[in-house]
C-alpha positions in Angstrom: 163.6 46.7 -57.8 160.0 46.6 -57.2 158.1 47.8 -59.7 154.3 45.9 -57.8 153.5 44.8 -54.8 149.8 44.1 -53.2 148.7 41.2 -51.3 147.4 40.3 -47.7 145.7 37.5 -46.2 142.2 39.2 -46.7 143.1 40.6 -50.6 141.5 39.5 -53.3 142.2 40.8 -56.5 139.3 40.9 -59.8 140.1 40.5 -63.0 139.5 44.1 -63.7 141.6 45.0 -60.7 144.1 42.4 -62.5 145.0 43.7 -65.9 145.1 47.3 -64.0 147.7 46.3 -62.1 149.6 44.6 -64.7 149.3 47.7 -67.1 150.9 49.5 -64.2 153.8 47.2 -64.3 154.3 47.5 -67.9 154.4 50.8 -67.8 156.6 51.2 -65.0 158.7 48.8 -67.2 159.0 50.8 -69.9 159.2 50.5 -73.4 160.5 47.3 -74.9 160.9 45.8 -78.4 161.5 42.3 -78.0 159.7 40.5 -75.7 159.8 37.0 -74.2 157.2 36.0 -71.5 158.0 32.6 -69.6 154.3 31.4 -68.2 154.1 28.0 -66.6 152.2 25.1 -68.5 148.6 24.3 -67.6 149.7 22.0 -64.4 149.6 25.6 -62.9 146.3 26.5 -64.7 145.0 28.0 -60.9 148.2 30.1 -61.0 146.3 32.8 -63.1 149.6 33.0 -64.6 147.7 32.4 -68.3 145.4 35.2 -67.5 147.9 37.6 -66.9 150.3 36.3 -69.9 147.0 37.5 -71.8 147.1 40.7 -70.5 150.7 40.9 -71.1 150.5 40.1 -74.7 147.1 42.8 -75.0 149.9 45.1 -73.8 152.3 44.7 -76.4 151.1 42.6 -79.2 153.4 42.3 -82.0 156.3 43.1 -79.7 156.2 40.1 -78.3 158.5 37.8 -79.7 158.0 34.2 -78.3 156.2 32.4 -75.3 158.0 29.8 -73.8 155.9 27.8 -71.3 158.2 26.6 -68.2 157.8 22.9 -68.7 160.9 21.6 -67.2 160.3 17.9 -67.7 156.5 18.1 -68.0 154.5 16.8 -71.3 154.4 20.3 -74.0 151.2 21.8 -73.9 148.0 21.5 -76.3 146.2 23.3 -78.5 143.0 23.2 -76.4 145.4 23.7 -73.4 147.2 26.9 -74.8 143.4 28.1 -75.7 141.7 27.5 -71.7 144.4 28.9 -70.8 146.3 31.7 -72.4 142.8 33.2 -74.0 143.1 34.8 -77.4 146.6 34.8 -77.8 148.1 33.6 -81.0 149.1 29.7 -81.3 152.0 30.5 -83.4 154.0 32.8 -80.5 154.2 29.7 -78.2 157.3 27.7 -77.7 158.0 24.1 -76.8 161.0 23.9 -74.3 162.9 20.6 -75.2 164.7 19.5 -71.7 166.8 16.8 -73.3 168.4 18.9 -76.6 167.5 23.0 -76.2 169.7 23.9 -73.1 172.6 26.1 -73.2 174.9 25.7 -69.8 175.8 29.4 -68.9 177.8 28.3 -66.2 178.8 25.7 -62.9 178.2 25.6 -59.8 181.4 23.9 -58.1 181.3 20.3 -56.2 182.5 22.9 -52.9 179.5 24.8 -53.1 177.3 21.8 -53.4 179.0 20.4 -50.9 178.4 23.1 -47.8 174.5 23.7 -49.2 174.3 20.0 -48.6 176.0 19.5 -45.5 178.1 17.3 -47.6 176.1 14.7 -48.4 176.9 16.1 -52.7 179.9 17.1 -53.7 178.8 17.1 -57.2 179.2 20.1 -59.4 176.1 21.7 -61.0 175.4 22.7 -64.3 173.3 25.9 -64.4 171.2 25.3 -67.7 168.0 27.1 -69.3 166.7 27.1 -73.0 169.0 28.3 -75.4 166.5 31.2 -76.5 166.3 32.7 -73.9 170.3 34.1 -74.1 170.8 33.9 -77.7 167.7 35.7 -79.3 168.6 39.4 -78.1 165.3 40.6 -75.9 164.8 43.0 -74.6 162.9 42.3 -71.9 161.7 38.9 -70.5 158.8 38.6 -68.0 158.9 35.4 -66.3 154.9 34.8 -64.6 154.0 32.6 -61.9 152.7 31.1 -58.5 154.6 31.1 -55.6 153.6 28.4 -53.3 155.6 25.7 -51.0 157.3 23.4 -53.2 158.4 19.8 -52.5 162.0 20.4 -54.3 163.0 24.1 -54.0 161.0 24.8 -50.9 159.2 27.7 -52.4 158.1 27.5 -56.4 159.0 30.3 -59.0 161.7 33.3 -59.4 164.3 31.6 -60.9 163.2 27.9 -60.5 161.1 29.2 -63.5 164.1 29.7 -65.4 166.9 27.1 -64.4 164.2 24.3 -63.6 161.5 25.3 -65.7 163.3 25.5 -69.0 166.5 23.7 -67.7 168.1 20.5 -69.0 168.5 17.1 -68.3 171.4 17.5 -66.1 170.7 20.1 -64.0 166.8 19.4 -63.6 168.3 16.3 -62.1 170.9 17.5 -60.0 169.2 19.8 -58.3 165.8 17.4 -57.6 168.5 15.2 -56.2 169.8 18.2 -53.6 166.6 18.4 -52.4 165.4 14.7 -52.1 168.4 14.1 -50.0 168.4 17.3 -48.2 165.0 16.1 -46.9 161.8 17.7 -48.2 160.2 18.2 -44.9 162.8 20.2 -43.8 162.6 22.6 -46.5 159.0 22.5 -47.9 157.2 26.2 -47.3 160.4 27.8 -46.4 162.3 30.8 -49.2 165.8 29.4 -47.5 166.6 26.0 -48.7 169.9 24.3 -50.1 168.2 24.3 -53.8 167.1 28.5 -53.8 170.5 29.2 -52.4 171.8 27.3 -55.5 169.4 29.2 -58.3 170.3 32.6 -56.2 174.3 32.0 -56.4 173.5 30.9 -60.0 171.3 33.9 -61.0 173.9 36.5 -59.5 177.0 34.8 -61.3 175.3 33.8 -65.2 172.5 35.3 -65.7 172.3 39.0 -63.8 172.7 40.3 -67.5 169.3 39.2 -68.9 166.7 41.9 -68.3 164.5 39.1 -66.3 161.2 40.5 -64.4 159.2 38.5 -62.8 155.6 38.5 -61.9 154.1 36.6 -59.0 150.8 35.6 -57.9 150.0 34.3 -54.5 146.2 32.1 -54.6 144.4 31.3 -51.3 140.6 30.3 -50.8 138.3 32.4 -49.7 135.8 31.7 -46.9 133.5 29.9 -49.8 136.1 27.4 -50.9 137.0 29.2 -54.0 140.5 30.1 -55.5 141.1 33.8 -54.9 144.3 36.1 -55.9 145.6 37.3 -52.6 148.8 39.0 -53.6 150.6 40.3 -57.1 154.2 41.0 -56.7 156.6 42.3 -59.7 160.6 43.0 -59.9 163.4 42.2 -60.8 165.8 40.7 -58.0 165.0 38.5 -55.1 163.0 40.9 -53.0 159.7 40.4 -55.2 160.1 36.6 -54.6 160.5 36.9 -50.9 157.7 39.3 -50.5 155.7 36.9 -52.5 156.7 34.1 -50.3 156.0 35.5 -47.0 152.4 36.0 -48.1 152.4 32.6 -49.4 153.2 30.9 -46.0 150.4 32.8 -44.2 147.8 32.3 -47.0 148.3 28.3 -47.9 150.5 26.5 -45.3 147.6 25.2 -43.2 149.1 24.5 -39.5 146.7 21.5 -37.9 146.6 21.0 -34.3 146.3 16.9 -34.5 147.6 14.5 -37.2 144.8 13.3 -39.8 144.0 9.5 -40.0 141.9 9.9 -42.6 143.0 12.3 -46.0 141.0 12.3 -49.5 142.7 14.2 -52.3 140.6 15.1 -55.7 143.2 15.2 -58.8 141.5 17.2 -61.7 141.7 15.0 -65.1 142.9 18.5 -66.8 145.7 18.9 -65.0 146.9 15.5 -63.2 147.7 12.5 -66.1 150.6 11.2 -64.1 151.9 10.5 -60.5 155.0 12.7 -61.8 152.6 15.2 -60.7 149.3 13.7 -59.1 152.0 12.6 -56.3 151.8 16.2 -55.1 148.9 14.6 -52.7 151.8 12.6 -51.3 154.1 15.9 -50.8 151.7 18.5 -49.5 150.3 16.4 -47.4 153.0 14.2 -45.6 153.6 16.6 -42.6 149.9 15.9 -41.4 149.6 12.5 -42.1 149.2 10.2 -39.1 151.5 7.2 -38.5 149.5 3.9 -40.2 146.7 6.9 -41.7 145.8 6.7 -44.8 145.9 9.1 -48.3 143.5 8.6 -50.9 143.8 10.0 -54.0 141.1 10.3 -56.5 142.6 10.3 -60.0 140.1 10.2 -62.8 142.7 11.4 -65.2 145.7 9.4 -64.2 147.0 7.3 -67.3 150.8 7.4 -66.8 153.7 7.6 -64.1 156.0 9.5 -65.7 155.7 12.9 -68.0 158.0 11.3 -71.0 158.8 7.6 -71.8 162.3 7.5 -70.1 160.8 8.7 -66.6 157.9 6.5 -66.8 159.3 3.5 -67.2 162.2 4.2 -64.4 159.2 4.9 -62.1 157.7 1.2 -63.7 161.1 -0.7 -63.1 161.7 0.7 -59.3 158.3 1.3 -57.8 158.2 4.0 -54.7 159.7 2.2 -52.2 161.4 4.3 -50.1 164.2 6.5 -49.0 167.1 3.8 -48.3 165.6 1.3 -51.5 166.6 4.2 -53.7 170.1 5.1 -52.7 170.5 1.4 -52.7 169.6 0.9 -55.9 171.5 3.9 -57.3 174.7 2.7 -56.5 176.5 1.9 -59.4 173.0 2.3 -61.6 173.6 4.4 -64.9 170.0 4.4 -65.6 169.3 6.2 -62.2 172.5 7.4 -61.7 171.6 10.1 -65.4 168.0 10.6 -64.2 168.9 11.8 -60.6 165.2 13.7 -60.8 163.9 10.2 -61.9 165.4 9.1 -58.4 164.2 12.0 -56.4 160.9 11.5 -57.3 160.7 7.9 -56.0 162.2 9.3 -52.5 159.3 12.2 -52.7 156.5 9.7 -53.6 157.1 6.8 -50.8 155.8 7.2 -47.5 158.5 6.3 -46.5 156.2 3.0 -44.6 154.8 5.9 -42.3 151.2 5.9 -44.0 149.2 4.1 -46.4 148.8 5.8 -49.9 145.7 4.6 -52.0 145.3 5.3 -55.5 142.0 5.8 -57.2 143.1 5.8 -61.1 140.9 6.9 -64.1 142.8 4.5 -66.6 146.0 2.7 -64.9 145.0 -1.2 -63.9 145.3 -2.5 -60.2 148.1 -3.7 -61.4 150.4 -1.1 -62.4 149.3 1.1 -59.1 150.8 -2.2 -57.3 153.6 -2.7 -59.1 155.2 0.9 -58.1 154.2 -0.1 -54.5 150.9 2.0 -54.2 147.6 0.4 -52.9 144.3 0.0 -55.0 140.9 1.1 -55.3 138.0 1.3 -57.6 137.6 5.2 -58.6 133.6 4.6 -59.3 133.2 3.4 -56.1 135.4 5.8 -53.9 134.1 8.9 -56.3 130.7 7.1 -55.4 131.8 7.1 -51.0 133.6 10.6 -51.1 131.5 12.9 -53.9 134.1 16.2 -54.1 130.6 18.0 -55.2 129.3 18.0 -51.4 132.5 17.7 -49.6 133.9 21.1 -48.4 137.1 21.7 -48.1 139.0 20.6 -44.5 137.0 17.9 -42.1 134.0 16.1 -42.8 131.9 13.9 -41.3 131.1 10.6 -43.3 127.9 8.8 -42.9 128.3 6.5 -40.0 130.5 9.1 -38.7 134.1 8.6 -39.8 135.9 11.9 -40.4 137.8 12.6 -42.9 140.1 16.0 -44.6 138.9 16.6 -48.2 141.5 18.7 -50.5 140.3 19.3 -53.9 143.9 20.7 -55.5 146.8 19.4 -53.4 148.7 22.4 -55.7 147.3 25.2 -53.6 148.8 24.6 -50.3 150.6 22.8 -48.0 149.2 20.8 -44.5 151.4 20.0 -41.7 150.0 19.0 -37.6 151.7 20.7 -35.2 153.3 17.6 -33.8 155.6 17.7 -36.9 156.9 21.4 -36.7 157.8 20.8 -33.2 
């Protein structure tokens, strides 16, 4: 059911207009006594997911129960996180979803099924996990709030990637990152239909159509100024929502470009982009308009890590991004890879596969760790210094001495492709 829907390619929604509209969803709701709300973390701050959690929890107050951010394998949030984002709503309602230990499996997917979504490169079976609270503390209602946007793993973020990804465990987390990576990301990044969605969607009708799951979606574009603008707010409760969402999505931030780009400069915001766990998103978005021997550089004044926990970074340390065929290589008969299969799909997402050159500006990682996990190096002073976000617009620009380049200030907010690569 729908209970919401508004978005084109020329809306944009106010924050008045905003907490309207979710108020209208609430009430079309109903009443409710226990309430979970599932928001993402602050690596989707632009998602105005935290706004409208607020607006959520204005709604209800005391009958909201808990607020579990979506964190999947991310770092938990902080204090001064939880407060930018999620304004004036109580510290001591927030959750911290544990991916190694607070799982409950609610059912599996068979090896079969994995199989034919995978045109049988898997056959293994898949465990359909999510955060224990969320089926054993009797809500009433629980509102799951995010962005929908292409998506290097699942094609398409949110619906139910928020639950089975976003609080899911180890095993599935890495199972299904591994569907994807060898399913091919190009082949399924911007698109609703993809081997990993078909999975969530058979695992959402068979374990968890009980839960009384809503979900609220946001769909962000730029207007003609540059700035981040709410183009679409869908809510419901079954697939529909999502694809509505996603059809939006597509026209409002996959940017189709008629040549390949030689030249790319990415700005990663300290606040949300520690680690190339997610600062790689430069590498994903971007890919499918990269030119052959181009080259990506990624200005990362925050970057201080690889991975989002210990385990992950130093599997990213010991086997570097090296490529597609270096990976399955080294995964055969590897139990360190072989138990972090998201571990491994990340190394597959990050290379460049040798097609393009990928250089790293970091804030605190050394010239030697960016080179060790098989990344180039550059001074971030200097190149912050040569490519100042503050005067570059978004799209091309023309250099001094007249090189162009293609600025992106928050790789998260779309996806770029040439038209050579859709053909």
């Amino acid at each position: 059911m729908i209970y919401y829907q508004q978005g084109s390619e020329s809306t944009a929604i106010n924050d008045t207009e905003l907490k309207e509209a979710v108020s209208v969803i609430l009430e079309r709701i109903g009443p409710r006594k226990k309430v979970l709300i599932i928001p993402p973390d602050y690596t989707r701050f632009h998602s105005r997911a935290g706004d409208i959690t607020s607006f959520i929890y204005d709604y209800y107050r005391e009958r909201i129960s808990d607020i579990l951010p979506a964190l999947g394998t991310h770092m938990p949030m902080t204090g001064e996180e939880i407060s930018i984002m999620y304004r004036d709503v109580p510290h001591n309602l927030f959750r911290v979803h544990d991916w190694r230990n607070d799982v409950l499996t609610v059912g599996t997917v068979s090896g079969e099924f994995v199989s034919e979504l995978t045109e049988a490169r898997l056959s293994y079976p898949w465990p359909a996990q999510l955060n224990k609270m969320i089926v054993e503390r009797g809500y009433d209602l629980i509102i799951s709030v995010g962005q929908v946007v292409p998506h290097e793993v699942a094609g398409m973020a949110n619906y139910n990637k928020n639950i089975f990804i976003g609080t899911g465990g180890h095993e599935g987390i890495n199972k299904s990152h591994f569907i994807g990576a060898v399913y091919g990301m190009e082949r399924m990044m911007g698109k609703a239909d993809t081997p990993v969605r078909r999975l969530l969607n058979f695992a959402s009708g068979e374990f968890t159509a009980h839960l009384p799951l809503v979900y609220i979606h946001t769909v962000i574009g730029r207007d003609e100024a540059g700035s981040l603008a709410i183009r679409g707010l869908y809510a419901g409760d079954d697939e529909e929502v999502f694809l509505k969402a996603a059809e939006l999505s597509v026209r409002v931030n996959f940017t189709v470009l008629d040549k390949p780009l030689a030249k790319v400069v990415v700005y990663l915001d300290p606040g949300e982009y520690k680690s190339t766990w997610l600062g790689n998103k430069a590498i994903y978005r971007t890919r499918m308009a990269m030119a052959d021997d181009g080259e990506l550089i990624i200005l990362a004044p925050g970057l201080r890590q690889f991975g989002e926990d210990g385990v992950i970074d130093g599997l990213i340390r010991k086997y570097g991004y090296r490529g597609t065929d270096a990976v399955l290589r080294q995964l055969d008969g590897n139990a360190e890879l072989e138990n972090n299969l998201s571990a491994a799909a990340h190394l597959i997402h990050g290379s460049t596969e040798g097609r393009f050159k990928v250089t790293y500006c970091p804030g605190i990682l050394s010239r030697e760790e960016i080179e060790s996990v098989n990344f180039c190096y550059d001074d971030l002073d200097k190149m912050m210094a040569r490519y100042d976000g503050g005067r570059l617009r978004e799209g091309f620009s023309t250099m001094p001495g007249g090189q162009e380049i293609f600025f992106i200030s928050n790789p998260a907010t779309g996806l770029w492709a040439s038209k050579e690569r859709l053909a």
